[in-house]
Steps between C-alpha positions, in 0.01 A plus 500: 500500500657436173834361468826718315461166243149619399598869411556543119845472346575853327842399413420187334241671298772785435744203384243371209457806337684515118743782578420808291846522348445129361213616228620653162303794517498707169526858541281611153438831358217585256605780279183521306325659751562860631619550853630219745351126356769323723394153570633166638475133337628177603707262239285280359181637605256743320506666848452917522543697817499864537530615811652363869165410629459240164844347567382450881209300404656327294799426754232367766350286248782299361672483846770741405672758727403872418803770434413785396838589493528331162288689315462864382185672318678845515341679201843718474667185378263421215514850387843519455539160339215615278707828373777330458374261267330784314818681500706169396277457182505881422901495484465191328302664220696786509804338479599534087721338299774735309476398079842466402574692171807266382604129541802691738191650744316150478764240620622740760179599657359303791269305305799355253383159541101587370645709190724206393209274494282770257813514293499104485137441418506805224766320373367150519195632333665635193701141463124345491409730264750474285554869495811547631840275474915597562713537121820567460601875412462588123814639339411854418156488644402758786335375768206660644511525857229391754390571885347340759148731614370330866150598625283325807150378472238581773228317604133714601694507868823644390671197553802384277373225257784532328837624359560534110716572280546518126825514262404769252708636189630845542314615147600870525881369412393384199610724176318496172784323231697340756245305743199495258388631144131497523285647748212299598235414779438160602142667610152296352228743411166272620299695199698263259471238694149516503456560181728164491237292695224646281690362137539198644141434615369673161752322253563132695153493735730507822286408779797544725840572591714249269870443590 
């Protein structure tokens, strides 16, 4: 008859299992692919189980004691996250930007800070370009007045690129005898210009473009 000492400890074997809670398991969702695709990994591993019966095995086979309290396949949750991401990036495209029509609407709207920084890189532009610079008032000179006209750029996604804005002369206050004398149109006609190019190449042999 076999002694108690000879019976195997169940306990002991109990006590050298890796407790379940000890393992960072990663709860992962695969949203490319219709219907529930809810999976589990471990950190650091390349590891992918799908169901209870995977996480069992591979409990028993790295000595680690099985929950399956700590783990949930429930299709109803996948769903749901997956509509509400849908519905997140649906009211995030839908979500528009109001175009202020004045410099008032533009530094009070929401997006104050964005505006300013069109208004300072139109501005820095014309400085680089030597198109635009600050003068004193000329005695008995009128002043044409200008305006600030904002737009948005969209990428192929509708996603803001970015936020413009351009300082503009208000033209229609101009009066013929007080703001200008001639009327003109700072507009090229590209038949001259071509018949330009062909001069040049007939008169001086231009091979090309000679600045």
């Amino acid at each position: 008859m076999p002694s108690t000492s000879e019976k195997p400890d169940v306990s002991s074997d109990n006590h050298s299992l890796i407790p379940c809670t000890e393992v960072k398991w990663i709860r992962n969702i695969g949203r490319k692919v219709p219907g529930s695709n809810v999976y589990y990994s471990i950190e650091g591993e390349a590891t992918r189980l799908k169901s209870f019966n995977e996480i069992e095995r591979y409990c028993k086979r790295h000595n680690i004691e099985y929950d399956p309290s700590l783990f949930n396949f429930r299709k109803d949750n996948t769903e749901s996250q997956r509509f509400s991401d849908l519905s997140e990036q649906q009211e995030a495209l839908m979500v528009e930007v109001t175009i202020p029509n004045c410099y008032k609407q533009a530094i009070r709207s929401r997006y104050a800070s964005k505006w300013h920084d069109a208004m300072d890189k139109e501005i820095n532009v014309m400085k680089e370009r030597k198109v635009w610079d600050l003068v004193d008032h000329p005695d008995n000179i009128k002043i044409l007045e200008n305006r600030w006209v904002y737009t948005i750029k969209y990428d192929e996604n509708n996603k803001i690129v970015r936020y413009k804005a351009r300082l503009v002369a208000r033209g229609n206050t101009q009066l013929r005898g007080e703001s200008f004398d001639e009327v003109f149109s700072p507009v090229i006609n590209f038949t001259i210009v071509r018949l330009f190019f062909t001069i040049c190449v007939c008169l001086w042999k231009w091979t090309h473009i000679q600045v």
